[in-house]
C-alpha positions as CSV (number, residue, x, y, z in Angstrom):
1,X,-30.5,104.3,-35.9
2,X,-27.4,103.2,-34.5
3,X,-26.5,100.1,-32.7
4,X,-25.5,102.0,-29.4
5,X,-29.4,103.3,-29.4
6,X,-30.5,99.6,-30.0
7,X,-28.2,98.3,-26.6
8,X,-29.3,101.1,-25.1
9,X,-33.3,100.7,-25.5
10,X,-32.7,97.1,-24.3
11,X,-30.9,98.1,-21.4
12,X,-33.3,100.5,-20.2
13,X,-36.3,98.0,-20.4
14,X,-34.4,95.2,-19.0
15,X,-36.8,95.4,-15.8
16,X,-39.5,94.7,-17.7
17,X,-37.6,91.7,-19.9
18,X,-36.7,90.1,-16.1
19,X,-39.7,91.2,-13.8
20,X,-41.9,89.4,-17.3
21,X,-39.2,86.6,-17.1
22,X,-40.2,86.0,-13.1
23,X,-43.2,84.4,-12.6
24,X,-42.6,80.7,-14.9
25,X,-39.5,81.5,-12.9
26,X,-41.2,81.5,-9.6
27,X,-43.8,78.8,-10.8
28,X,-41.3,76.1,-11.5
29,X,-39.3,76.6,-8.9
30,X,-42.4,77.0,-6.0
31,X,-41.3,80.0,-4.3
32,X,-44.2,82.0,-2.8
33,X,-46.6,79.2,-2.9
34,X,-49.2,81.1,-0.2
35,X,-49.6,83.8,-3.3
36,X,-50.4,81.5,-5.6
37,X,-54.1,82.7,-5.9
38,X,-56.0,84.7,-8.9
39,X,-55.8,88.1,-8.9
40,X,-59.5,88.4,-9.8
41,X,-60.6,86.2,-6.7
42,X,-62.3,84.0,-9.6
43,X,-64.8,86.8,-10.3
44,X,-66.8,87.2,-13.9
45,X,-67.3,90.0,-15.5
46,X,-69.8,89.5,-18.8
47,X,-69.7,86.2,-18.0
48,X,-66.2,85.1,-18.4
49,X,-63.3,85.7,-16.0
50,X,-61.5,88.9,-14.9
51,X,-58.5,87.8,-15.9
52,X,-57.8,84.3,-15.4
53,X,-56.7,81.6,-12.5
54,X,-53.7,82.0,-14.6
55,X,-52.6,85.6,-13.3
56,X,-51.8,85.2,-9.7
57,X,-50.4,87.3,-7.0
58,X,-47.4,85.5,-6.6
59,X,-46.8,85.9,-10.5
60,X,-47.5,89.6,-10.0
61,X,-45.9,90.2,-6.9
62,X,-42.6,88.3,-7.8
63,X,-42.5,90.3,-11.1
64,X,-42.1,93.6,-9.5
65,X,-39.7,92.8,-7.3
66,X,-37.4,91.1,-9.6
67,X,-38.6,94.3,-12.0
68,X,-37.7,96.8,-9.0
69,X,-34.1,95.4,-8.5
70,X,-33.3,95.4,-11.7
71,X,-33.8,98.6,-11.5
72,X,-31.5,99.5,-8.5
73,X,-28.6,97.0,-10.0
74,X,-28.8,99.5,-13.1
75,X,-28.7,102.8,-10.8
76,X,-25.7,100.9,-9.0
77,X,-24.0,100.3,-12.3
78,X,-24.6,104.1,-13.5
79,X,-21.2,104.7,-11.8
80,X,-19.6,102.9,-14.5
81,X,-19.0,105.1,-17.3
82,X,-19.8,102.4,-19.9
83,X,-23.1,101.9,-18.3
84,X,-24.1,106.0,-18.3
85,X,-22.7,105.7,-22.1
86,X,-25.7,103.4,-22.8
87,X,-28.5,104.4,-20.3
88,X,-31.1,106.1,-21.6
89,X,-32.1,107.3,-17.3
90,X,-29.9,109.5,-15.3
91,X,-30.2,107.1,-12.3
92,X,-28.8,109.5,-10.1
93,X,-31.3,112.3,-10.8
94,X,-34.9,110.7,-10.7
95,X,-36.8,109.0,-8.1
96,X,-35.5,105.4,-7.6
97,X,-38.3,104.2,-6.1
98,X,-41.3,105.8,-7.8
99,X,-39.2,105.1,-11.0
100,X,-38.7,101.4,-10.6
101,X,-42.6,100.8,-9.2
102,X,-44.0,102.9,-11.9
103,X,-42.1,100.7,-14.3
104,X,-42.7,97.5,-12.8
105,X,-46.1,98.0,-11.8
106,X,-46.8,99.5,-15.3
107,X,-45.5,96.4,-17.3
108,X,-48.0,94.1,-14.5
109,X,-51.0,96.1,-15.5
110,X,-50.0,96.0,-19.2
111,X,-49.8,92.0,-18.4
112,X,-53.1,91.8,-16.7
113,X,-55.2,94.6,-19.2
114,X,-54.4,92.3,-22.2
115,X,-55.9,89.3,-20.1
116,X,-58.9,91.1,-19.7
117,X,-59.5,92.1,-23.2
118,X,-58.7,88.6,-24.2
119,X,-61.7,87.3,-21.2
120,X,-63.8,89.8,-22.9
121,X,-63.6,88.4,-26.7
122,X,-64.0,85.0,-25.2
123,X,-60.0,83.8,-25.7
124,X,-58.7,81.3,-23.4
125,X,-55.8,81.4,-21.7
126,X,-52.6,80.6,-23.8
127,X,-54.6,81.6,-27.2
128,X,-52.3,83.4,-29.1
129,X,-53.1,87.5,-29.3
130,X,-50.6,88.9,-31.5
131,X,-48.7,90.8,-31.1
132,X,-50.2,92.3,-28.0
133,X,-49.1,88.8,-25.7
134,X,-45.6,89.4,-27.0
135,X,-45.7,93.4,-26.2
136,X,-48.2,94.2,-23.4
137,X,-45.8,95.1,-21.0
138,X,-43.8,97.7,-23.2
139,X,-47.7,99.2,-23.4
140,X,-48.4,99.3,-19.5
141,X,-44.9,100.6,-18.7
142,X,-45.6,103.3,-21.7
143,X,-48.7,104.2,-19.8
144,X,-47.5,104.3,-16.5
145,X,-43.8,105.9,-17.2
146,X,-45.1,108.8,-19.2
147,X,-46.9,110.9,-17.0
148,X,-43.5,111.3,-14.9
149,X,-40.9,110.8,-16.9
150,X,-39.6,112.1,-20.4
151,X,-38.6,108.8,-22.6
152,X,-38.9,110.0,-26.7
153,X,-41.6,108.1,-28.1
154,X,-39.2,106.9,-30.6
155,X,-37.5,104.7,-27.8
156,X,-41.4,103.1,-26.8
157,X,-41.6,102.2,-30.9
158,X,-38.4,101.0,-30.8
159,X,-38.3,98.8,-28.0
160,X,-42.6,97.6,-28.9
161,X,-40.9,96.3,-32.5
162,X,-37.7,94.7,-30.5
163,X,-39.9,93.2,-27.5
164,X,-42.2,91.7,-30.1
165,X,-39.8,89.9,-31.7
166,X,-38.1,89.3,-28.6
167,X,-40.4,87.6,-27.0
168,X,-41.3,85.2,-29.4
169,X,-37.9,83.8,-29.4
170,X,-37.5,83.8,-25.9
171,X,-41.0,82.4,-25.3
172,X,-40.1,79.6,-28.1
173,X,-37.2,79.0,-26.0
174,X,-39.0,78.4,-22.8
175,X,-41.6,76.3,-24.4
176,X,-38.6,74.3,-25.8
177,X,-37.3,73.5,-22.4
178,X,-40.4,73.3,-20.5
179,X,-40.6,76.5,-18.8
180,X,-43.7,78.0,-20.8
181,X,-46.7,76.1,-21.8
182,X,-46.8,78.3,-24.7
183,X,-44.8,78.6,-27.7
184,X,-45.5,81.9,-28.2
């Protein structure tokens, strides 16, 4: 495995690394306040919550549109013959649109499933779930990409072992300087 096939799994799942990045982002800085509402409507299911009053609309809203134009920046750089060296897409050959909502909406889901599962063995929010909070997103845009688009398997493994890894420095990070209540 070469370091080129490293750079370039990253760079194809950077919308998922920024759309997950979005809504602490969003939080802190109070942008789309009027979304700022459960996604479950504060229903139970089994007696505990959906999902949480911690997975909001504006956290999944705001995550795939930052998700979606990170997709089109990377379809605008595809021109660049450094960046086709790397990417993993032909940008110019699929569908944009269902590409980047697919992906982003994929990586929400893969967000939002976890919570469920963690509402159903009685977890509370911010309780770690290893490693599935550090790589639920690489699962739900797995899910979702599949069925339309060829990526090898190889790159999903790849890129669930990088993500995990990933995201607990990153997370550790934000913790560090406030941005995530969570170290992990």
């Amino acid at each position: 495995m070469s370091f080129q096939f490293i750079v370039s799994c990253l760079y194809f799942f950077l919308p998922a690394y920024f759309g997950n990045m979005a809504p602490p982002l969003a939080r802190e800085a109070g942008i789309f306040k009027f979304l700022d509402k459960p996604i479950d409507g504060g229903k139970k299911f089994m007696g505990q919550p959906l999902f949480g009053s911690h997975k909001t609309w504006r956290g999944a809203i705001f995550y795939v549109i930052v998700g979606t134009a990170i997709v089109y920046i990377q379809y605008f750089l595809y021109r660049f013959p450094q960046v086709r060296d790397i990417s993993i897409i032909n940008y110019s050959e699929i569908n944009l649109l269902l590409f980047a909502l697919l992906f982003s909406s994929g990586s929400v889901f893969g967000d939002i499933l976890f919570a469920f599962v963690k509402r159903r063995i009685k977890f509370e929010p911010g309780r770690r779930f290893i490693p599935f909070d550090q790589t639920n997103y690489v699962i739900g845009s797995f899910l979702f990409l599949s069925p339309f688009f060829k990526i090898d398997f190889i790159i999903w493994a790849l890129l669930f072992t990088l993500t995990f890894f990933l995201h607990v420095i990153f997370n550790y990070t934000g913790y560090l300087i406030g941005l995530q209540p969570n170290k992990w």
